[in-house]
C-alpha positions in Angstrom: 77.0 154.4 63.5 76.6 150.3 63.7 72.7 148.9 64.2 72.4 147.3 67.6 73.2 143.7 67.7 70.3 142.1 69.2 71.9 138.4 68.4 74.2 139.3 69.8 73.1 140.7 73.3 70.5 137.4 73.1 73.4 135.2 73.6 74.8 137.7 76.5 71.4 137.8 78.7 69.8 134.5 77.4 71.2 132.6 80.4 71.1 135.2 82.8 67.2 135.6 81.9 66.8 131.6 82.5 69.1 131.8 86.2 66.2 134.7 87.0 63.2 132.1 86.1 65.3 129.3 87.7 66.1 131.3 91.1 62.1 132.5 91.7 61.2 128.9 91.3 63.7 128.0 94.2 62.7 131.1 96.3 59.0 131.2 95.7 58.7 127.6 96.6 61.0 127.4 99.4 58.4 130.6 100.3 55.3 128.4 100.1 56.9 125.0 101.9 57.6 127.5 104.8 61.3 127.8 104.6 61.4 131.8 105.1 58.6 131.4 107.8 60.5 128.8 109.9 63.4 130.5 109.6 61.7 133.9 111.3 59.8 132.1 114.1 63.2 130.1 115.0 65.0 133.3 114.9 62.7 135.0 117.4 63.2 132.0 119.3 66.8 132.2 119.2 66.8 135.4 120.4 65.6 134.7 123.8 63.5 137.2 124.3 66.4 140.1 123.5 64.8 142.4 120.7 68.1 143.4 120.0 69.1 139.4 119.6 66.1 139.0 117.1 67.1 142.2 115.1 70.7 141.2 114.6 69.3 137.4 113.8 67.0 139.0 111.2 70.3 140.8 109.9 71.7 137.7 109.0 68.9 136.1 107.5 68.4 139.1 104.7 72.0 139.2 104.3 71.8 135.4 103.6 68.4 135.4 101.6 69.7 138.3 99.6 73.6 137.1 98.9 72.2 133.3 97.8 68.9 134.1 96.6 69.1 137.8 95.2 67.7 140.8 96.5 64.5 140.2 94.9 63.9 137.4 97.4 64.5 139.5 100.6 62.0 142.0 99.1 59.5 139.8 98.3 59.4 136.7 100.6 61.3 137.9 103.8 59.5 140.9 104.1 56.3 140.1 104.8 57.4 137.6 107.5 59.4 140.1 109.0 56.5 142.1 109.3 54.4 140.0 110.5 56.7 138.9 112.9 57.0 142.1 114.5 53.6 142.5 114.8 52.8 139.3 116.8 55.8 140.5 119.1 54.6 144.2 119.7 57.7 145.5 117.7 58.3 148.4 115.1 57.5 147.0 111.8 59.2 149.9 110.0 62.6 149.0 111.7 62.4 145.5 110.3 61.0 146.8 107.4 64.1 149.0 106.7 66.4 146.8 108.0 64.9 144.1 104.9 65.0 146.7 102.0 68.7 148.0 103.0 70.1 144.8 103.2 68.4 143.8 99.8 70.1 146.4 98.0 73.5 146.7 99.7 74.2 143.1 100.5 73.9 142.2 97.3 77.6 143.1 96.2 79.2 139.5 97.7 78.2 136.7 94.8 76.8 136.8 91.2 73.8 135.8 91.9 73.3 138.7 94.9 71.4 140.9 91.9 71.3 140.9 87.9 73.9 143.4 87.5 75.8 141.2 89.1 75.4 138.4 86.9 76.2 140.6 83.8 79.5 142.3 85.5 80.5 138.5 86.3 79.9 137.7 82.6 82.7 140.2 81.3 85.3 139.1 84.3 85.3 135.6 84.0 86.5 135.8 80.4 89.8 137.9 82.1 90.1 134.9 84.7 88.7 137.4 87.1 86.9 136.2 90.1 83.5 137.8 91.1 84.2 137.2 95.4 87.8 138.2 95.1 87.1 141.2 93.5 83.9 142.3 95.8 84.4 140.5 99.0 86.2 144.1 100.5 83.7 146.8 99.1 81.1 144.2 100.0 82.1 144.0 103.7 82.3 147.9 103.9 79.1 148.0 102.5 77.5 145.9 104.8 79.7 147.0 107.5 78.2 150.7 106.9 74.5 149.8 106.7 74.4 147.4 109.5 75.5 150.4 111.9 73.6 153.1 110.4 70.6 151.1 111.1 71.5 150.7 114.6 71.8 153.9 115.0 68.7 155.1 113.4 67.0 152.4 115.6 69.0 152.8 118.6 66.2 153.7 121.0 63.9 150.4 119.5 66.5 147.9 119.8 65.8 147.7 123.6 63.4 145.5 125.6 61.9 142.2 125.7 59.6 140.6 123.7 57.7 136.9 124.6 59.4 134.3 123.1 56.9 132.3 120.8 56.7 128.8 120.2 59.0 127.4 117.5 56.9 126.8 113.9 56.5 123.7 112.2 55.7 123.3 108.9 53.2 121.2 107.0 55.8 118.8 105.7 58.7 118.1 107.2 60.2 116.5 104.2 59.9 119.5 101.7 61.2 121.7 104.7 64.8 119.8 104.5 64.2 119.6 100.7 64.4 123.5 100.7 67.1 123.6 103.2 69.5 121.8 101.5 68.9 123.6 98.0 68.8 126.8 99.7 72.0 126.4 102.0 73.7 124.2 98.5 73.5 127.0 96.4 75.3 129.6 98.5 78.9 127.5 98.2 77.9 125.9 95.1 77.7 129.5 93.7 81.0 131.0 95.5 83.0 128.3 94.3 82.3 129.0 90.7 79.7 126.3 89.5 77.7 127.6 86.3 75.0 129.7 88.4 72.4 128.9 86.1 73.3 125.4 86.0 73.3 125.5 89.9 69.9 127.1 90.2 68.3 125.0 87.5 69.1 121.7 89.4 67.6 123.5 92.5 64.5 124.4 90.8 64.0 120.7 89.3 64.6 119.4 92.7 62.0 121.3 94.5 59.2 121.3 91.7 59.8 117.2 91.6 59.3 117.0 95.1 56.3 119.3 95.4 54.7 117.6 92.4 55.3 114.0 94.7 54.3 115.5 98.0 52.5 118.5 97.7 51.0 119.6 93.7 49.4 122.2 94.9 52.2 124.2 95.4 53.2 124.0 92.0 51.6 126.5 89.3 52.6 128.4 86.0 52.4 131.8 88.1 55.6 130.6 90.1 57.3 131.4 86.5 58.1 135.4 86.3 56.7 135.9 83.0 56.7 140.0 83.7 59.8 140.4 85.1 61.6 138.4 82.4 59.5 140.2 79.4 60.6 143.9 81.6 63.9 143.1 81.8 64.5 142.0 78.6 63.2 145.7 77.2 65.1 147.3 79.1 68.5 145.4 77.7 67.3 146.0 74.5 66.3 149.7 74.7 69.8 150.4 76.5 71.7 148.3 73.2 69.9 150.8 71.0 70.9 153.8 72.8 74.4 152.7 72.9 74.2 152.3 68.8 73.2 155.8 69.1 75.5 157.7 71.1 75.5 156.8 74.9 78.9 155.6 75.0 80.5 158.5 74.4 77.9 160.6 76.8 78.6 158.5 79.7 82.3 158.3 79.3 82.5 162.2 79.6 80.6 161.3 82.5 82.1 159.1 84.5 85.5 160.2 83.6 88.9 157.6 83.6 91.2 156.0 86.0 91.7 153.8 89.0 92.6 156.1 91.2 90.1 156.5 95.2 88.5 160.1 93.6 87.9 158.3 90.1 86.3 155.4 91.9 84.2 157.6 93.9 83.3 159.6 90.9 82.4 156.5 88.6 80.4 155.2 91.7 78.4 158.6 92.6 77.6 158.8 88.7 76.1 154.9 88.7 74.4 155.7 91.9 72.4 158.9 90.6 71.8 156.8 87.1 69.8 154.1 89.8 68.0 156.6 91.3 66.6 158.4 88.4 66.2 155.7 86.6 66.6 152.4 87.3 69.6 150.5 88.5 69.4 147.8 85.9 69.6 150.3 82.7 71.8 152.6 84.9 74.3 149.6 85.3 73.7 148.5 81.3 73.9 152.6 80.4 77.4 153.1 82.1 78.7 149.4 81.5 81.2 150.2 78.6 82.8 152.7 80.3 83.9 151.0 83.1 85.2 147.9 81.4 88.8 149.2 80.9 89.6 148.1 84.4 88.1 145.3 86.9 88.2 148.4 89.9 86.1 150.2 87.7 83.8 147.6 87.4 83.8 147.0 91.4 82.8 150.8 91.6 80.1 150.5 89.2 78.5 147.9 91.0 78.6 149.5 94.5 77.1 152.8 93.0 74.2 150.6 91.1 73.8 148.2 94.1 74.2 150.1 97.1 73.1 153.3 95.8 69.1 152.7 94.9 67.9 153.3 98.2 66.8 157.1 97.7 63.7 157.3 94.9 61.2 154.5 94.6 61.7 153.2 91.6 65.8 153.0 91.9 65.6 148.8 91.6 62.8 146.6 91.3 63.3 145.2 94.9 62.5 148.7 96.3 59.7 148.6 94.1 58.5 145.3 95.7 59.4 146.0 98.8 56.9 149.1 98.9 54.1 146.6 97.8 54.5 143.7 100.3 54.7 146.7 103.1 51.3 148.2 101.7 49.6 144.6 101.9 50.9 144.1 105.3 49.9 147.3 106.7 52.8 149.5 106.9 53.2 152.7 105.1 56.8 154.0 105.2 56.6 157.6 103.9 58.7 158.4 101.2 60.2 162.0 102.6 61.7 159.6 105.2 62.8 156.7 103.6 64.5 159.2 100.8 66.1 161.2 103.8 67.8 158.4 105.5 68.8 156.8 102.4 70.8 160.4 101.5 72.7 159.5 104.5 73.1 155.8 104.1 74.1 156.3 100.1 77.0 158.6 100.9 78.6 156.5 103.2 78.0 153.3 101.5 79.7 154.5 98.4 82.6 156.0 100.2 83.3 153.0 102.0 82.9 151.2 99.3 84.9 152.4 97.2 88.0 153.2 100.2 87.9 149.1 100.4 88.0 148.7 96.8 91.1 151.2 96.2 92.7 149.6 99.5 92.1 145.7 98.5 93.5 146.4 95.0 
């Protein structure tokens, strides 16, 4: 049995910890210039008055806000406009609502950066002179594809009507606005096109704390800096390395079983999603990791079952988590008997598409 090496998973996560400090920086303060807030009265604006116009709009923001700036952002920062969107228009909260915490977890499959599991999948693929997009871009699709029309569905009879159209939103400075813009919308290609993503998001972070220090200090504080998250992420890498010392390897290979074949995708995916959900998708992806590295498919799958699939408990990622806290504080209380029972619908499907597009693409 070999002693964990810590050194060595420090090297590993080191920079993905510092792209997670660097990202909130960019998100938080875009956030508090009024990026996210602009972005949702503009939208609504857009829409001309067509709630099914603004819906669809607000589709494309999350899957934007959560493919560039991770699915904590969505959860966090969208969210709450979203919601308080709706409520100025007359409109359900809880479709918006849903519609943000679906796309947080299932659009996240298209770039590293989407989510953290991401970032550590991408780390054991670009030493093979494998692609992240290339490899993802189909699953992703489906993915998307799947959730975009099961929310339709479930909202069918809400997507109808009119709403007033509001005045378009200015914020306080229009300067910082662009600043945020151009970081924000730089990133997205900078990131697809294979620039070090914690290169990429450090220089974005710089950028926008300069320029609120110049224009607008008050927006700048130590609590934009996710002490927490960092310090809880890093105990979970290190309390899944010790378990793998001990044993887990050879648990979750019996498991998740071998092969590249639709059914052994599907497997390796179900597995991963079930992990998420009873515990967390971050150790669940760590927990079945060496298991799935014999083959980039299996890799895909793993990441569609611990990205698309933690949308049944609570606690399945830390943007549900979030998500449940920033609709608490802005009035909405989703209960949990129905957001588990349409997510026992939407996980299904997800992972079978999902994994379909994978076996097809490959």
């Amino acid at each position: 049995m070999q002693p964990p090496d810590l050194i060595d998973l420090a090297v590993r996560v080191g920079p993905i910890l510092l792209f997670l400090v660097a990202i909130t920086v960019v998100a938080e303060l875009a956030d508090r210039i009024g990026l996210f807030a602009v972005i949702a009265r503009w939208a609504a604006v857009l829409g001309r008055g067509s709630v099914l116009g603004l819906w669809l709009s607000v589709v494309l923001v999350a899957s934007a806000a959560t493919a560039v700036l991770s699915l904590d952002t969505t959860a966090v920062l969208l969210t709450p406009v979203v919601l308080v969107l709706a409520r100025r228009l007359g409109l359900s909260q809880e479709m918006f609502a849903m519609t943000a915490v679906w796309l947080a977890n299932t659009a996240s499959l298209i770039l590293p950066v989407s989510n953290l599991t991401n970032l550590l999948a991408d780390a054991r693929l670009r030493p093979e002179g494998i692609r992240f997009t290339a490899l993802m871009w189909a699953p992703a699709v489906a993915v998307w594809v799947v959730t975009v029309v099961a929310l339709a569905v479930v909202y069918r009879r809400r997507l109808g009507g009119r709403y007033d159209v509001p005045s378009p939103f200015r914020a306080d400075d229009g300067v910082l606005l662009a600043m945020a813009a151009v970081v924000c919308a730089g990133l997205g290609p900078a990131f697809a096109l294979g620039v070090d993503v914690t290169l990429a998001a450090s220089a974005g972070a710089v950028i926008l704390v300069v320029g609120c220090l110049l224009r607008a200090p008050r927006l700048v504080g130590w609590r934009l800096l996710p002490w927490p998250l960092v310090l809880g992420v890093s105990v979970l890498f290190v309390l899944v390395e010790i378990a793998h010392a001990y044993g887990l390897t050879t648990l979750v290979t019996a498991l998740v079983g071998q092969g590249t074949g639709w059914a052994d995708l599907l497997r390796l995916a179900g597995v991963s999603a079930l992990g998420a959900n009873l515990l967390n998708n971050l150790p669940a992806y760590l927990a079945i990791e060496p298991a799935a590295l014999d083959a980039p498919a299996r890799v895909a799958a793993l990441l569609v079952g611990v990205n698309a699939g933690p949308l049944i408990t609570p606690w399945a990622s830390l943007a549900t988590l979030l998500w449940v806290g920033r609709c608490r504080a802005g009035g909405l209380q989703v209960p949990w008997t129905r957001f588990a029972g349409l997510g026992l619908i939407l996980v299904p499907l997800c992972l079978v598409a999902g994994t379909v597009a994978l076996a097809v693409s490959g």
